[in-house]
N, CA, C, O and CB atoms as a CASP TS submission, in Angstrom:
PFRMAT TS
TARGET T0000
AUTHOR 0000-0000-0000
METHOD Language model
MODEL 1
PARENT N/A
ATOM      1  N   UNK     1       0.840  -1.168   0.000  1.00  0.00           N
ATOM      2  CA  UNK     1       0.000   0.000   0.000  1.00  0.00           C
ATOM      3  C   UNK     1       0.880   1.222   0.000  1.00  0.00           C
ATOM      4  O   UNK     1       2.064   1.150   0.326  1.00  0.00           O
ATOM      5  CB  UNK     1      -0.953   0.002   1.197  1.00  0.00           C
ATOM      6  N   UNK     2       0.293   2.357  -0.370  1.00  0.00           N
ATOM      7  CA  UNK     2       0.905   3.680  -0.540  1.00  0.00           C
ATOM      8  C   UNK     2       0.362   4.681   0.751  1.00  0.00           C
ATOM      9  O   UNK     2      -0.710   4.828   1.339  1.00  0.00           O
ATOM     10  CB  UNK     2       0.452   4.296  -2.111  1.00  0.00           C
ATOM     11  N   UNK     3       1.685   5.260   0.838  1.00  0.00           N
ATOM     12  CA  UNK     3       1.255   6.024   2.254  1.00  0.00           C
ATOM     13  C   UNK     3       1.086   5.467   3.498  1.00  0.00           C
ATOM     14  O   UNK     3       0.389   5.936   4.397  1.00  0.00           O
ATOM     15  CB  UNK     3       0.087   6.588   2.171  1.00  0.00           C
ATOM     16  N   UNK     4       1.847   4.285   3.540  1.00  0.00           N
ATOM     17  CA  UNK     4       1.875   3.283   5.063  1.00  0.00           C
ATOM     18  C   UNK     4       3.020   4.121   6.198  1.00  0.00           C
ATOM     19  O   UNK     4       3.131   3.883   7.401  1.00  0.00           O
ATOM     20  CB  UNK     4       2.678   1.262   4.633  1.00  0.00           C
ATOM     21  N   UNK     5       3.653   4.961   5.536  1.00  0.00           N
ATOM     22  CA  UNK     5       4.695   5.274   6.582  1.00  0.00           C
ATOM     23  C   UNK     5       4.393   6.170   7.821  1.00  0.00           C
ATOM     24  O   UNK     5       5.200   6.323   8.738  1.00  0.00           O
ATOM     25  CB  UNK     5       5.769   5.902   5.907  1.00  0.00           C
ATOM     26  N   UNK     6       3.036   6.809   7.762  1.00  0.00           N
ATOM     27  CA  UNK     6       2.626   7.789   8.217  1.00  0.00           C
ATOM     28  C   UNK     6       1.243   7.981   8.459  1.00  0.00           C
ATOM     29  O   UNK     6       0.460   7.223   7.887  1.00  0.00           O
ATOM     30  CB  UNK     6       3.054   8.550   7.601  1.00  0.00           C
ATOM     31  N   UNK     7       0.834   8.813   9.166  1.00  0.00           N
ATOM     32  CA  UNK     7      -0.323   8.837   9.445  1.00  0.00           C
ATOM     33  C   UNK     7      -1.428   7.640   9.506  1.00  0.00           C
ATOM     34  O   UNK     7      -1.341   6.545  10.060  1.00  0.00           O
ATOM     35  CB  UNK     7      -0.577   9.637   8.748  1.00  0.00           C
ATOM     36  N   UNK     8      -2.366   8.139   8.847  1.00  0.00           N
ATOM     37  CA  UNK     8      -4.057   7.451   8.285  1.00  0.00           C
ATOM     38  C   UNK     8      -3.671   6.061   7.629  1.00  0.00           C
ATOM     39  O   UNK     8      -4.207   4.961   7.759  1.00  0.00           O
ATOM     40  CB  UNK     8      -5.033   8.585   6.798  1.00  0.00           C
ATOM     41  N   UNK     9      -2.724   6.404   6.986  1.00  0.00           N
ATOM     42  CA  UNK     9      -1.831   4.696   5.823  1.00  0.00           C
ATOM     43  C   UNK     9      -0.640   4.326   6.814  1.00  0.00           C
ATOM     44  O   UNK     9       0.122   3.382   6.608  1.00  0.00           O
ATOM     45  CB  UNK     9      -0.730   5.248   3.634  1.00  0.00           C
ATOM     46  N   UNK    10      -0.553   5.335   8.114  1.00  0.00           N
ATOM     47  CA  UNK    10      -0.165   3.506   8.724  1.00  0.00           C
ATOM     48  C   UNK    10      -0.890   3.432   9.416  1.00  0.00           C
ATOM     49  O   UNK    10      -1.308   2.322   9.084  1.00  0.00           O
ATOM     50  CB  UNK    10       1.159   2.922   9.486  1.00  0.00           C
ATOM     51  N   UNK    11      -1.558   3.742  10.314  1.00  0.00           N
ATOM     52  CA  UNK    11      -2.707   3.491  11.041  1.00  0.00           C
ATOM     53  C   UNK    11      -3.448   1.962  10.381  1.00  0.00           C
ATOM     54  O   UNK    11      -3.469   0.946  11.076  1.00  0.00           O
ATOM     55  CB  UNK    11      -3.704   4.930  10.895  1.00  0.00           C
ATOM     56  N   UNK    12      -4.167   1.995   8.628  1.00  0.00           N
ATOM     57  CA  UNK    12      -4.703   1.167   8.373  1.00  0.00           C
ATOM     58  C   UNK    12      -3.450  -0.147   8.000  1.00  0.00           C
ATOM     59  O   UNK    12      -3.781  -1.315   7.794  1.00  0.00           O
ATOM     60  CB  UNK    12      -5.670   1.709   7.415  1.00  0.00           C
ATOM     61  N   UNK    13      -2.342   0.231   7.979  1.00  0.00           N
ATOM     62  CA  UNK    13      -1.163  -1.170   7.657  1.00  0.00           C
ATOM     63  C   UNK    13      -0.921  -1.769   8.729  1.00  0.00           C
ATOM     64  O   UNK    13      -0.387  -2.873   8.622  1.00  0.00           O
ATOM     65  CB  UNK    13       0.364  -0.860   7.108  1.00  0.00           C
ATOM     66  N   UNK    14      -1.187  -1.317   9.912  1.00  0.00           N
ATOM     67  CA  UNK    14      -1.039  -1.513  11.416  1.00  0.00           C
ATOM     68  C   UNK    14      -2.108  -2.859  11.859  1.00  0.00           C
ATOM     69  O   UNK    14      -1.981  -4.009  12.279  1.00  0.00           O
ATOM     70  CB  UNK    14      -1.507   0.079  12.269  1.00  0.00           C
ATOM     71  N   UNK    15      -3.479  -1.700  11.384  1.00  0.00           N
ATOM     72  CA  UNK    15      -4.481  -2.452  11.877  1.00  0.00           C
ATOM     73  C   UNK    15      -4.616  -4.069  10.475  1.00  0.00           C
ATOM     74  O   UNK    15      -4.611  -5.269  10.748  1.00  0.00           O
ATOM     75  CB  UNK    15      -6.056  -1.148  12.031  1.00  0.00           C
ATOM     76  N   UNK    16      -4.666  -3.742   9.783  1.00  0.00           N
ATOM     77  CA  UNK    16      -4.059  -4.839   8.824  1.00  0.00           C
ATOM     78  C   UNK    16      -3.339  -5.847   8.768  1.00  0.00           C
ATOM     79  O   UNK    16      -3.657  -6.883   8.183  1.00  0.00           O
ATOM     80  CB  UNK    16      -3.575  -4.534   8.206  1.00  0.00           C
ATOM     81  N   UNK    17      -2.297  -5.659   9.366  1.00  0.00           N
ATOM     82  CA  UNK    17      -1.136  -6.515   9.997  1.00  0.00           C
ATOM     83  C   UNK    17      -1.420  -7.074  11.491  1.00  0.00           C
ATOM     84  O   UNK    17      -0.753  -7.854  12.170  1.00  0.00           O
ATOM     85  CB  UNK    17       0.216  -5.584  10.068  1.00  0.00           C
ATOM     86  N   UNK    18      -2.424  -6.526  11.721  1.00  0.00           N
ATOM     87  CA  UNK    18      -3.023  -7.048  13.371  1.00  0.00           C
ATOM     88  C   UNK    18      -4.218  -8.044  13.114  1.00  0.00           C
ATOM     89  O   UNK    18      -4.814  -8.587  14.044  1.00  0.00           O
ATOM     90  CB  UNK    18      -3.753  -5.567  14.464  1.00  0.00           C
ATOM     91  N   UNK    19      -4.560  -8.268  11.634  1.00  0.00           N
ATOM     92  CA  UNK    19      -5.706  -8.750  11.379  1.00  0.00           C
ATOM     93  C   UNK    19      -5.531  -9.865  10.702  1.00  0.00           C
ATOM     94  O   UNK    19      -6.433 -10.608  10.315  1.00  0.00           O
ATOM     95  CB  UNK    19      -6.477  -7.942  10.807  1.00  0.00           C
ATOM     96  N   UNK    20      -3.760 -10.088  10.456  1.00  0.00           N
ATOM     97  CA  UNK    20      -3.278 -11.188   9.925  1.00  0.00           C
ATOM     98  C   UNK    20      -2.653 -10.739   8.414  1.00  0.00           C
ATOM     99  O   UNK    20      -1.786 -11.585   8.194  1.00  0.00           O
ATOM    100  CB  UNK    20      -4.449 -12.285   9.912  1.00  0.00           C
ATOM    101  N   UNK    21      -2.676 -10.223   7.791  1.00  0.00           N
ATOM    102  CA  UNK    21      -3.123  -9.563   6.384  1.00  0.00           C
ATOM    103  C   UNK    21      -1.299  -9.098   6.308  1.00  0.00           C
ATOM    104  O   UNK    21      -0.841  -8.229   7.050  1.00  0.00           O
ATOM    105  CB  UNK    21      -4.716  -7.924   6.447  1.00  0.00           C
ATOM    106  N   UNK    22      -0.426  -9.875   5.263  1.00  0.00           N
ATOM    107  CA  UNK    22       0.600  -9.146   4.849  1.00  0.00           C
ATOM    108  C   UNK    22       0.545  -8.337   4.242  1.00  0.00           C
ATOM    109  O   UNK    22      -0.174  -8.200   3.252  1.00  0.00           O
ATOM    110  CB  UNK    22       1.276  -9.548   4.435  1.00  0.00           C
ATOM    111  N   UNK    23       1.561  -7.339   4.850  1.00  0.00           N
ATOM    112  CA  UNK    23       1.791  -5.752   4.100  1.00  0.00           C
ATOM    113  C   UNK    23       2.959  -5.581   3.739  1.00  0.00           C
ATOM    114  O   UNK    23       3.927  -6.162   4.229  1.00  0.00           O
ATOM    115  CB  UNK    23       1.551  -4.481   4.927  1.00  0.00           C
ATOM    116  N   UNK    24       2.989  -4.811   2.891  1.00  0.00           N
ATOM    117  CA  UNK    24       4.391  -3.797   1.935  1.00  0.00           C
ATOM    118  C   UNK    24       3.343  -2.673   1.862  1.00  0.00           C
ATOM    119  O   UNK    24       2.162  -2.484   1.572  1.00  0.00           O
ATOM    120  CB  UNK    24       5.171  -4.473  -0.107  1.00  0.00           C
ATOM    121  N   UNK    25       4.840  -1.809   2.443  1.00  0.00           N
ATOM    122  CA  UNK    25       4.612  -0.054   2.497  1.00  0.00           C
ATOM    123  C   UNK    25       5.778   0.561   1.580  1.00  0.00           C
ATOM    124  O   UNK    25       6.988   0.341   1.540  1.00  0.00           O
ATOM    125  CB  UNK    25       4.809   0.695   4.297  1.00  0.00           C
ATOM    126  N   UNK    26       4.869   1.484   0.806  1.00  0.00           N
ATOM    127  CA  UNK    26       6.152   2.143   0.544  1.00  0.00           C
ATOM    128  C   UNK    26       5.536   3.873   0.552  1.00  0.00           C
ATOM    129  O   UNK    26       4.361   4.063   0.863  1.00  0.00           O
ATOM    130  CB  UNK    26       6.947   1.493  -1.138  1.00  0.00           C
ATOM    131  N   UNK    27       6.363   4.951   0.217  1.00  0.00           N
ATOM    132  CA  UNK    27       6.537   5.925   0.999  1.00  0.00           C
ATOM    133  C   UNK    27       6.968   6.785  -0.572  1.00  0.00           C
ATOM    134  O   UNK    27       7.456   6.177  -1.525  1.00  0.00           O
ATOM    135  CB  UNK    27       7.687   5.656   2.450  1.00  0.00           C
ATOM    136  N   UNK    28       6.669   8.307  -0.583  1.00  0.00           N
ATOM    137  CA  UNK    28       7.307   9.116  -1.295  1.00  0.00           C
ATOM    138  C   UNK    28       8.399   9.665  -0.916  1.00  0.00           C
ATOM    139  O   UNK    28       9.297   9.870  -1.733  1.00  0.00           O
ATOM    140  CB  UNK    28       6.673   9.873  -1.592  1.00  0.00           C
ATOM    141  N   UNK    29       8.516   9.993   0.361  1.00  0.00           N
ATOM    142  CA  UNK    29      10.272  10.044   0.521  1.00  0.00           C
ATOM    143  C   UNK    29      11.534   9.320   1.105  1.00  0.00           C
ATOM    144  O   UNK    29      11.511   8.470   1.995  1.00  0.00           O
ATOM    145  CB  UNK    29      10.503  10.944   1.075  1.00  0.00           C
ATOM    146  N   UNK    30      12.622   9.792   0.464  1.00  0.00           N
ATOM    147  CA  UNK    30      13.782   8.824   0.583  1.00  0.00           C
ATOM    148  C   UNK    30      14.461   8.474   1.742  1.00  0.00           C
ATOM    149  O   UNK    30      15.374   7.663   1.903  1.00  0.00           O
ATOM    150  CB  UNK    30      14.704   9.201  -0.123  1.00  0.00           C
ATOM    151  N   UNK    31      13.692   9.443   2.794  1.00  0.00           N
ATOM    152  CA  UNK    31      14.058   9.404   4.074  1.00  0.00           C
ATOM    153  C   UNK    31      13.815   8.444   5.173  1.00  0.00           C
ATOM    154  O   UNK    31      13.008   9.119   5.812  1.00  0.00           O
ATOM    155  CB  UNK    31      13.707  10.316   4.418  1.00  0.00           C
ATOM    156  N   UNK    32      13.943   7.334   5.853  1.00  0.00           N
ATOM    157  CA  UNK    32      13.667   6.424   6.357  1.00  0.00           C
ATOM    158  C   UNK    32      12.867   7.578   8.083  1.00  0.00           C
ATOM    159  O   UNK    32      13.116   8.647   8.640  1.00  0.00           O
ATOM    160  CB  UNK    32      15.196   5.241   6.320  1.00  0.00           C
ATOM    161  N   UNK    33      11.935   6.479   8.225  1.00  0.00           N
ATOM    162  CA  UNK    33      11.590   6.943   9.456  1.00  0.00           C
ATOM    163  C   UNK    33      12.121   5.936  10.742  1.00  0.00           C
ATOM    164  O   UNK    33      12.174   4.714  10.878  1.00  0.00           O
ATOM    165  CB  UNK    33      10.038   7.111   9.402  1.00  0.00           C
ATOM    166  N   UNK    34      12.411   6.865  11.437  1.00  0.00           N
ATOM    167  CA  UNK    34      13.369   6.007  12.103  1.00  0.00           C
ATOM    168  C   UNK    34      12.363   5.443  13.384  1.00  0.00           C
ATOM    169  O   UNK    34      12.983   4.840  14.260  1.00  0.00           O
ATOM    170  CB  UNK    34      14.878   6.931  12.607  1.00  0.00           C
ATOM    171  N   UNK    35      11.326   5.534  13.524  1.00  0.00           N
ATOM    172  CA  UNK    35      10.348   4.802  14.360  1.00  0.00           C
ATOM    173  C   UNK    35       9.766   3.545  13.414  1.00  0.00           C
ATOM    174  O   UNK    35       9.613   2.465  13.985  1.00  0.00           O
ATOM    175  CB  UNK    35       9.092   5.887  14.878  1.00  0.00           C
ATOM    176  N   UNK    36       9.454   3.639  12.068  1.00  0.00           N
ATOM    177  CA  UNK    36       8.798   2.791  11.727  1.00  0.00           C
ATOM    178  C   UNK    36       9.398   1.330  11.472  1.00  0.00           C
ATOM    179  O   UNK    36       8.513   0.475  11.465  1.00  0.00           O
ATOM    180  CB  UNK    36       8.266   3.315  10.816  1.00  0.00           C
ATOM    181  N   UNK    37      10.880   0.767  11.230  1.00  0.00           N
ATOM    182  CA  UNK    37      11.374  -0.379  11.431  1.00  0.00           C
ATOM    183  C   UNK    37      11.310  -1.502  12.535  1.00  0.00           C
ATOM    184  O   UNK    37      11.921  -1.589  13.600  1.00  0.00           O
ATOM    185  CB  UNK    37      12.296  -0.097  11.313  1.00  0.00           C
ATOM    186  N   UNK    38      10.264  -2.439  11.877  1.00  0.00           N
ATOM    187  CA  UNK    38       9.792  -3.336  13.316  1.00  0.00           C
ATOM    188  C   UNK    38       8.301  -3.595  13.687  1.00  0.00           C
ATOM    189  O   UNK    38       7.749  -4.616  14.097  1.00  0.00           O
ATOM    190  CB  UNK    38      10.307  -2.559  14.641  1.00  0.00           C
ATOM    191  N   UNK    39       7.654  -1.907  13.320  1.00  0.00           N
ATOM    192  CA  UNK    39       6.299  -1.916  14.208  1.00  0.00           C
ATOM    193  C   UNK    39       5.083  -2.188  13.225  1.00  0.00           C
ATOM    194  O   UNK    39       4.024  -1.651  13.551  1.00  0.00           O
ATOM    195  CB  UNK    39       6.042  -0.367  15.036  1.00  0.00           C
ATOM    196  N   UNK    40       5.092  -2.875  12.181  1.00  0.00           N
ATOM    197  CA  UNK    40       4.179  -3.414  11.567  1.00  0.00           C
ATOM    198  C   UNK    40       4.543  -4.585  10.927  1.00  0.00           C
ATOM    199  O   UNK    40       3.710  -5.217  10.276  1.00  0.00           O
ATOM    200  CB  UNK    40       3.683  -2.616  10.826  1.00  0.00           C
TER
END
């Protein structure tokens, strides 16, 4: 899905991934967030 890194699109990759459901996120910028490695 698009827009998982943040907000509303990770919120729903979160709850997604809590529901069993594999995810791939990807993101418009090149910048890694340094909270998100791990938590989905």
């Amino acid at each position: 899905m698009s827009g998982g890194s943040r907000g509303i699109g990770l919120a729903i990759a979160v709850r997604l991934a809590e529901e069993g459901a594999n995810v791939a996120i990807m993101a418009k910028t090149d910048t890694p967030n340094p909270k998100l490695p791990g938590t989905i």
